[in-house]
ROROLUM-670744 format. One record per residue (C-alpha): residue in three letters; x, y, z. Coordinates in steps of 0.5 Angstrom, whole numbers, padded with zeros to 4 digits. Example, Ala and Ser with C-alpha at 12.3 -4.5 7.8 and 13.67 -1.06 7.14 Angstrom:
# ROROLUM-670744
<rest ala | u 0025 | v -0009 | w 0016> $
<rest ser | u 0027 | v -0002 | w 0014> $
This chain:
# ROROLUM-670744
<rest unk | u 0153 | v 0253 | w 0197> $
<rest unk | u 0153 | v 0251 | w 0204> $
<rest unk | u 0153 | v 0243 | w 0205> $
<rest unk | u 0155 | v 0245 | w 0211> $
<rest unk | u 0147 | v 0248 | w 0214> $
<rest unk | u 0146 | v 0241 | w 0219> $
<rest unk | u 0148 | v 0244 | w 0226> $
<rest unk | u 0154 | v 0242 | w 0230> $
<rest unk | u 0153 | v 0238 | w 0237> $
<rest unk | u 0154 | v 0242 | w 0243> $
<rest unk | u 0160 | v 0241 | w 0246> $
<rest unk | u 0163 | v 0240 | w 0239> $
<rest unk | u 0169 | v 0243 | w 0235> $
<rest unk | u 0168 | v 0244 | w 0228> $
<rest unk | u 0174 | v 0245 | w 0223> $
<rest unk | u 0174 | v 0251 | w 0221> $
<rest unk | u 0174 | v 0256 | w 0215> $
<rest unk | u 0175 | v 0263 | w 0215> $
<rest unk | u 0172 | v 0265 | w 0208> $
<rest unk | u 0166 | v 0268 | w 0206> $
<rest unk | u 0167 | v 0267 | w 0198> $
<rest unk | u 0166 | v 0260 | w 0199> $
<rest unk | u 0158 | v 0261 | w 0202> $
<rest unk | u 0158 | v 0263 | w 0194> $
<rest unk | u 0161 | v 0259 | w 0190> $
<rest unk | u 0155 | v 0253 | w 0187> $
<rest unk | u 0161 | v 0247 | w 0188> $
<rest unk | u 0168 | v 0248 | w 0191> $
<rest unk | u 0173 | v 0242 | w 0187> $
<rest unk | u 0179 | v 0240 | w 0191> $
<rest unk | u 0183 | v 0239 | w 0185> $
<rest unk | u 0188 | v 0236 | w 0188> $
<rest unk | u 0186 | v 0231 | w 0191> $
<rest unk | u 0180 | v 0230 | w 0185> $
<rest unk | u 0174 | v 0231 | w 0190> $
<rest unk | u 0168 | v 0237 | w 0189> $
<rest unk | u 0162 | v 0239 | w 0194> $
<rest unk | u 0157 | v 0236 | w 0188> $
<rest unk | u 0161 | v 0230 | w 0185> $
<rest unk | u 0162 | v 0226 | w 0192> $
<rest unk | u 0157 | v 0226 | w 0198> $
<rest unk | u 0163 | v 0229 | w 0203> $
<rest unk | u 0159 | v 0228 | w 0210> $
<rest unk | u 0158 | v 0221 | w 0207> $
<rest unk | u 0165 | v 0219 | w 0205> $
<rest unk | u 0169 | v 0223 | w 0212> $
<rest unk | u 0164 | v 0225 | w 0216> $
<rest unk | u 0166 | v 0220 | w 0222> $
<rest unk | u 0174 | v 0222 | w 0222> $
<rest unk | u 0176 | v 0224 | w 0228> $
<rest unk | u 0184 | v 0223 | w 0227> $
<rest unk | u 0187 | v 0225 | w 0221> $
<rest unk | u 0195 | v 0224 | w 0220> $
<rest unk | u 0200 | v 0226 | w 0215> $
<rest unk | u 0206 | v 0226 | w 0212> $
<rest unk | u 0211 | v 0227 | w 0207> $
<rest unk | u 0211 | v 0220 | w 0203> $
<rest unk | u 0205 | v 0217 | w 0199> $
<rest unk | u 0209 | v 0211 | w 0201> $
<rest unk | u 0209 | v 0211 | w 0208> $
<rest unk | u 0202 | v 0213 | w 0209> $
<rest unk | u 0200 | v 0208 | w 0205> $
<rest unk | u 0204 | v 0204 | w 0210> $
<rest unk | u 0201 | v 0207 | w 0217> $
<rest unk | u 0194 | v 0205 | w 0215> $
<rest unk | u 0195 | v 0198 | w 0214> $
<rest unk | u 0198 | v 0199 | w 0220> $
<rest unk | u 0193 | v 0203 | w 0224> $
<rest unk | u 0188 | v 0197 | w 0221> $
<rest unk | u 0192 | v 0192 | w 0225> $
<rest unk | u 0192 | v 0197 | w 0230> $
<rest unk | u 0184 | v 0197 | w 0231> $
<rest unk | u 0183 | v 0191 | w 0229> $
<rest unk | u 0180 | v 0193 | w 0223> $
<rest unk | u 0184 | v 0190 | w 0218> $
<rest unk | u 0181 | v 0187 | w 0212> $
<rest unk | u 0186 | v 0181 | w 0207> $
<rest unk | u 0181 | v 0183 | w 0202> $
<rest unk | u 0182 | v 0190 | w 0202> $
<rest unk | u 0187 | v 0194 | w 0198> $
<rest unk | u 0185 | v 0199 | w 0202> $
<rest unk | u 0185 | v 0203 | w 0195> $
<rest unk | u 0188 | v 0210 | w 0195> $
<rest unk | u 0181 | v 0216 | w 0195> $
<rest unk | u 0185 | v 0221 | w 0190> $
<rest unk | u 0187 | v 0216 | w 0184> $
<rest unk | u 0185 | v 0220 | w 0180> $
<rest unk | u 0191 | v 0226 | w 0181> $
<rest unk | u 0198 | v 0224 | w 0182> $
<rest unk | u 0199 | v 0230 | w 0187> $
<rest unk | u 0198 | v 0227 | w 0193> $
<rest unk | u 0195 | v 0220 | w 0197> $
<rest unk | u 0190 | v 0219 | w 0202> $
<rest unk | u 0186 | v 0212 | w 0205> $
<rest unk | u 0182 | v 0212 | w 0211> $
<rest unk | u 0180 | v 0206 | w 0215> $
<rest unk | u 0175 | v 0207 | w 0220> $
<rest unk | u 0175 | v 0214 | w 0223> $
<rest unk | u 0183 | v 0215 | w 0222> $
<rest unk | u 0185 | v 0219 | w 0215> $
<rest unk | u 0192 | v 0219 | w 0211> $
<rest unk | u 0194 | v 0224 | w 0207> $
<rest unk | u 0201 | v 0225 | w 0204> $
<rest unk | u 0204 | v 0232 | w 0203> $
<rest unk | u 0210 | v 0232 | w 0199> $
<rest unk | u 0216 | v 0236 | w 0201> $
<rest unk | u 0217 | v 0242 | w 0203> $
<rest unk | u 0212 | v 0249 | w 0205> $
<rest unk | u 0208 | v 0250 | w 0199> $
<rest unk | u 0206 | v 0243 | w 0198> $
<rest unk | u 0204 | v 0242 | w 0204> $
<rest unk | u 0200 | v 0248 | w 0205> $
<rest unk | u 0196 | v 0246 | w 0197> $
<rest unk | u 0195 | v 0240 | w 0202> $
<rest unk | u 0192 | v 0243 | w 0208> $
<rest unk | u 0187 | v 0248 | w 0205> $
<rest unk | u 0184 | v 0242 | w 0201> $
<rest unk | u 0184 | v 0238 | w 0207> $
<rest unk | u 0181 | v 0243 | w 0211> $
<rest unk | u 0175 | v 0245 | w 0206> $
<rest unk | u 0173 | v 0237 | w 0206> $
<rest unk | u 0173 | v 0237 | w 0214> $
<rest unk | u 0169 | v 0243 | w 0214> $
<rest unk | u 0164 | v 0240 | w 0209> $
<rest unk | u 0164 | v 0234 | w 0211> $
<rest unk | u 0162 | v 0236 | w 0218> $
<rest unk | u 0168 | v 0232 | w 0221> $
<rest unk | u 0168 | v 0235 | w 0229> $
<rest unk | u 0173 | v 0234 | w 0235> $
<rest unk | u 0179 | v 0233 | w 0229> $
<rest unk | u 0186 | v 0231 | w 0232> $
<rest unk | u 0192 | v 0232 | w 0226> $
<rest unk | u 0199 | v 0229 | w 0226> $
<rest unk | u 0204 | v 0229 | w 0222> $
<rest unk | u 0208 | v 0224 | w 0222> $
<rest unk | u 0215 | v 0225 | w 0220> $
<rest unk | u 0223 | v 0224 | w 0219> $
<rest unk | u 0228 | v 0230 | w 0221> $
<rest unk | u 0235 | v 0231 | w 0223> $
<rest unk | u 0236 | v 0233 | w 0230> $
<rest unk | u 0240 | v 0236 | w 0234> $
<rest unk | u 0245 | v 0233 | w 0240> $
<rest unk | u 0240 | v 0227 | w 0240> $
<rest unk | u 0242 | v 0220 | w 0238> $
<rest unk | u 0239 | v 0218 | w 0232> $
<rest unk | u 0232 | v 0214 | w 0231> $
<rest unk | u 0229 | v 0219 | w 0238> $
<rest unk | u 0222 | v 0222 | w 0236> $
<rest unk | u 0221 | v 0229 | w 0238> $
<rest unk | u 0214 | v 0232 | w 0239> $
<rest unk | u 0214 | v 0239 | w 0237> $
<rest unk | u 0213 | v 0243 | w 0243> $
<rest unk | u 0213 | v 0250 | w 0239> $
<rest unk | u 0214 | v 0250 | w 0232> $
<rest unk | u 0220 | v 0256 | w 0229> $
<rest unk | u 0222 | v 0259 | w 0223> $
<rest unk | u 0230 | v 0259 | w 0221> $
<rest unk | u 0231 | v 0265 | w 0225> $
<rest unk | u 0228 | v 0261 | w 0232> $
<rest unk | u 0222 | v 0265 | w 0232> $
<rest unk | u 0215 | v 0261 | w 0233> $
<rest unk | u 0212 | v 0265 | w 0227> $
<rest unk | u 0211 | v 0262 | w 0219> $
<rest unk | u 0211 | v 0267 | w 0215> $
<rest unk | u 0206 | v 0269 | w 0208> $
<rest unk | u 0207 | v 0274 | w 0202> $
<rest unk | u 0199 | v 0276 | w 0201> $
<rest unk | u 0198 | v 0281 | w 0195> $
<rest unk | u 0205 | v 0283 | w 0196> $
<rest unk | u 0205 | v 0284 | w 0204> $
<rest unk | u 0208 | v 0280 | w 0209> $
<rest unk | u 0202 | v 0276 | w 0213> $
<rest unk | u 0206 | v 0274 | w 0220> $
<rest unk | u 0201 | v 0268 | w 0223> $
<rest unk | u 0202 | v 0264 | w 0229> $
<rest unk | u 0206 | v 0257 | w 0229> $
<rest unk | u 0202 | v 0255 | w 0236> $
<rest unk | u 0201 | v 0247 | w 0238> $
<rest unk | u 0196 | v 0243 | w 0244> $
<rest unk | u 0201 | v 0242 | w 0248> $
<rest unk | u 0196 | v 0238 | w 0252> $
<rest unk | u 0196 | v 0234 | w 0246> $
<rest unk | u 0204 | v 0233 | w 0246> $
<rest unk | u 0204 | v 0232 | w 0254> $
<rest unk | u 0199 | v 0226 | w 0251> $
<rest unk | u 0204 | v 0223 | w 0246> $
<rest unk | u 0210 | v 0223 | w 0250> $
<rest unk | u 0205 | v 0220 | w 0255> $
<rest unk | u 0204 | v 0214 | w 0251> $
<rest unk | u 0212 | v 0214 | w 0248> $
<rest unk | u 0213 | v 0213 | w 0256> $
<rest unk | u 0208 | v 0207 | w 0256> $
<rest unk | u 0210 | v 0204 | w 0249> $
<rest unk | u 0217 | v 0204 | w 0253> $
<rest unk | u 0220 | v 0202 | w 0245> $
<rest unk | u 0224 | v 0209 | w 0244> $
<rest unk | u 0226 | v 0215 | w 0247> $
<rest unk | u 0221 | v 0221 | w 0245> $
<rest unk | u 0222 | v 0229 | w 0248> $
<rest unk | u 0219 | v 0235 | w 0248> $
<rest unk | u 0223 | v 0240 | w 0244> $
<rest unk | u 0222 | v 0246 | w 0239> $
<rest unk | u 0222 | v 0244 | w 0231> $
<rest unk | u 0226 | v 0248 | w 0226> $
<rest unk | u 0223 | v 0249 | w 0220> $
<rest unk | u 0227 | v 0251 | w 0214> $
<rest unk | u 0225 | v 0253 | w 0206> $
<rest unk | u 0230 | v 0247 | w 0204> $
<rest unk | u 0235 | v 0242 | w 0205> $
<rest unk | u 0241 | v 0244 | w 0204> $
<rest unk | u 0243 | v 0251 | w 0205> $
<rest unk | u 0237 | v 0253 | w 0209> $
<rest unk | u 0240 | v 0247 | w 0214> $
<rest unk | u 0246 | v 0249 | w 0214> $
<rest unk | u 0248 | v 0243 | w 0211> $
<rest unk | u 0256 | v 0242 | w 0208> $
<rest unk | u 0255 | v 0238 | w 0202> $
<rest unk | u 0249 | v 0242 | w 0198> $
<rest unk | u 0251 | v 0244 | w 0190> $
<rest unk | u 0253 | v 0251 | w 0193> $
<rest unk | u 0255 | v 0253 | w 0200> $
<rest unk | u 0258 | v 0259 | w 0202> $
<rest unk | u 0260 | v 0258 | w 0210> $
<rest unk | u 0265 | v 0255 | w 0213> $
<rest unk | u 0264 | v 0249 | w 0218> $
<rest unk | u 0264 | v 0253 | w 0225> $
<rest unk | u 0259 | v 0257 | w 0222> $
<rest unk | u 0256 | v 0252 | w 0220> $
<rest unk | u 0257 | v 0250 | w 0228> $
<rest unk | u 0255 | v 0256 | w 0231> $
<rest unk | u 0248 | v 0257 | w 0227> $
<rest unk | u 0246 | v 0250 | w 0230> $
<rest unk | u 0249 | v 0251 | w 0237> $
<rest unk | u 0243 | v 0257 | w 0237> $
<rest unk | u 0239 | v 0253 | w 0235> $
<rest unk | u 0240 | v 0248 | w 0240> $
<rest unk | u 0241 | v 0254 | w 0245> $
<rest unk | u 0233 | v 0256 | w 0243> $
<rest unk | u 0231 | v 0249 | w 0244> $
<rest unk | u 0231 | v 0248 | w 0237> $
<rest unk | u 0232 | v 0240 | w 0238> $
<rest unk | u 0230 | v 0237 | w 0230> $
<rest unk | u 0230 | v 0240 | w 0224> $
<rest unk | u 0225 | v 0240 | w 0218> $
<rest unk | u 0221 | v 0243 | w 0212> $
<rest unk | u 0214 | v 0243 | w 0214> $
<rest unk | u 0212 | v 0245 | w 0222> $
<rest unk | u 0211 | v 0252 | w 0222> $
<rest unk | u 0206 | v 0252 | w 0216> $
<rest unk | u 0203 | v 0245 | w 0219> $
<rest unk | u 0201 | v 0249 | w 0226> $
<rest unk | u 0199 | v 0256 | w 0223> $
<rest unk | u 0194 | v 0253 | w 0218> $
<rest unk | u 0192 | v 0247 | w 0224> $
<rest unk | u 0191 | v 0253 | w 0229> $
<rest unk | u 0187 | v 0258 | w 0225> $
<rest unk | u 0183 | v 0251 | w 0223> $
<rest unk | u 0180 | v 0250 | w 0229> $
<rest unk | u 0184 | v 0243 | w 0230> $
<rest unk | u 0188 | v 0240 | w 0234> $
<rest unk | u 0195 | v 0238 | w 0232> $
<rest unk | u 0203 | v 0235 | w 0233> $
<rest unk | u 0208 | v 0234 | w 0230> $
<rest unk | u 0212 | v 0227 | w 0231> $
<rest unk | u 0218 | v 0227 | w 0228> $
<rest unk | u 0224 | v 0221 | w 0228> $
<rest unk | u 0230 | v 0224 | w 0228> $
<rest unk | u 0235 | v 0221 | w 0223> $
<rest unk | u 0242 | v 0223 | w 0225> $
<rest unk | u 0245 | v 0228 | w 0229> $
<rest unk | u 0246 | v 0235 | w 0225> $
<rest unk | u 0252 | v 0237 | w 0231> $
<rest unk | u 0255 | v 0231 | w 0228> $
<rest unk | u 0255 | v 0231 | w 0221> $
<rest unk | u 0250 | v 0233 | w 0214> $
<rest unk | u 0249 | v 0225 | w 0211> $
<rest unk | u 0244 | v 0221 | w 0213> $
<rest unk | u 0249 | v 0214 | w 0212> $
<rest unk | u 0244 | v 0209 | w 0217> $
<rest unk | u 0243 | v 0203 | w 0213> $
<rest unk | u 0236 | v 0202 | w 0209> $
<rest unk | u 0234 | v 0197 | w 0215> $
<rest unk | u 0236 | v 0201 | w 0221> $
<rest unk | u 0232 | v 0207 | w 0218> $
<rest unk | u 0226 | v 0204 | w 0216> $
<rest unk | u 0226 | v 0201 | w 0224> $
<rest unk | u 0227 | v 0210 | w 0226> $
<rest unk | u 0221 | v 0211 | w 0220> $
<rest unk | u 0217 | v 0206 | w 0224> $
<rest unk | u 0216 | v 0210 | w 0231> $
<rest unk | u 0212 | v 0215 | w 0228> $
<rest unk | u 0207 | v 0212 | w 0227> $
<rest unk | u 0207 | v 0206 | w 0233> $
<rest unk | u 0207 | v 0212 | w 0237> $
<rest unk | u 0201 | v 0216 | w 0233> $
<rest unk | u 0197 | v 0208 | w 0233> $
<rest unk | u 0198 | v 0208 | w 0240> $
<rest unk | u 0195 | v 0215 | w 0242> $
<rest unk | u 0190 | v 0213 | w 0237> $
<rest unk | u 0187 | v 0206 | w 0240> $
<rest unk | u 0188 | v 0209 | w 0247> $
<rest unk | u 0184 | v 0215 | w 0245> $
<rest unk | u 0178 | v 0211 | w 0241> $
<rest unk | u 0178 | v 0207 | w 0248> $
<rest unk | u 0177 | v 0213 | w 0253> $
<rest unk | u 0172 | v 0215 | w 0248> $
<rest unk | u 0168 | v 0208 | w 0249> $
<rest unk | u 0168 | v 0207 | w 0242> $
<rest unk | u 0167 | v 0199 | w 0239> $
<rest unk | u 0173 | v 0200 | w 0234> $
């Protein structure tokens, strides 16, 4: 199988595969998202994508492209801007233009099932020059609630820039490397949208919610509040300045693909202050919104500079 035989423009960069048994294989079914090589003109159908953003909500994602649709004044009141993975309950995606919206549930694992069949449909949709964001929520630490850090570096539990894999019972260490050109951008345009404050800083990614976050209020805990204190003084110490479940393996897979990639993640409370998020349902909305308004923003003054009639 080789759908992607058409030659790519000069000065292009391709999303990249890096497996030779896919050039055998006479279909590759991306079960999860219930797409396949043979049964949908993938170059047809994505093809034109030059911005792909994720996040962990079905829901939220179908909020940002009706509002990237608003954004780009693409917006159509007779779509329903219908879900292209309806036939499986695993994950979401809608597009709208050349901007792409895909969920990817909670955690490592789900995300990286999402990113492999999301890089593979890229690749053989021939998509070149692709930007990915992941757009999320994150408890912070020592900033205010509802501050939205870019990820300057991706690191693992021990602040290390690394995302970590059992490969046929080895250990395979992987760089957690972002563009940070792309997040100088993203913090550009916050300053230009004056609507929130944005910083730079590491983002810690954790295997869970509780313990792994060193949270007091788990089914289980066996360490003391200071301990707790002293672990995310560390962490702030390292740079760390928000807290989630996806980063590393989000920048290892965007890097190893050839793809530029940030993470946009609003923080929901200050883990120095507590492990709760008690903010009320409005007020959190408002904090999941920024995000995305950040990302629209990037979007719409990338499409400008590129001379597109979006």
């Amino acid at each position: 199988m080789n759908p992607c035989a058409k030659r790519d423009a000069p000065g292009s960069s391709p999303v990249i595969v890096q497996n030779p048994h896919l050039e055998g294989m006479t279909e590759d079914i991306l079960y999860h998202f219930d797409l396949g090589t043979s049964s949908h003109n993938l170059p047809a159908m994505f093809g034109d994508v030059k911005f792909v953003c994720v996040g962990g909500s079905s829901r939220r994602m179908k909020t940002f492209i009706e509002y990237i649709a608003g954004v780009l004044g693409l917006e159509d009141p007779n779509s329903e801007y219908p879900n292209i993975c309806a036939g499986t309950d695993r994950y979401v995606m809608y597009k709208v233009g050349p901007v792409l919206a895909v969920n990817h549930g909670m955690g490592v694992p789900s995300t990286a099932i999402m990113l492999h069949e999301l890089i593979k449909l890229l690749h053989y949709a021939r998509c070149t020059n692709v930007t990915i964001l992941r757009l999320g929520t994150s408890g912070g630490l020592g900033l205010n609630p509802g501050t939205v850090v870019v990820t300057k570096q991706a690191v693992d539990p021990t602040f290390q820039p690394k995302f970590e894999q059992v490969i046929l019972g080895k250990t395979v260490v992987r760089n957690t490397d972002l563009d940070h050109g792309l997040a100088e951008e993203l913090l550009q345009c916050s300053k230009e949208l004056k609507q929130f404050e944005t910083v730079v800083g590491n983002t810690m990614c954790t295997s869970d919610f509780y313990e792994g976050q060193a949270r007091l209020d788990g089914a289980f805990c066996f360490y003391s509040e200071k301990d707790k204190q002293d672990y995310l003084a560390k962490a702030y110490e390292a740079g760390v300045r928000n807290i989630e479940m996806e980063a590393t393996v989000f920048a290892a897979m965007s890097k190893m693909s050839g793809l530029r990639a940030a993470i946009l993640c609003v923080t929901l409370l200050n883990r120095l202050d507590g492990d709760q998020v008690n903010s009320s349902h409005e007020v959190l909305k408002g904090f999941q919104d920024r995000p995305q308004i950040l990302a629209g923003h990037f979007i719409k003054k990338q499409l400008s500079a590129s001379g597109s009639n979006i």
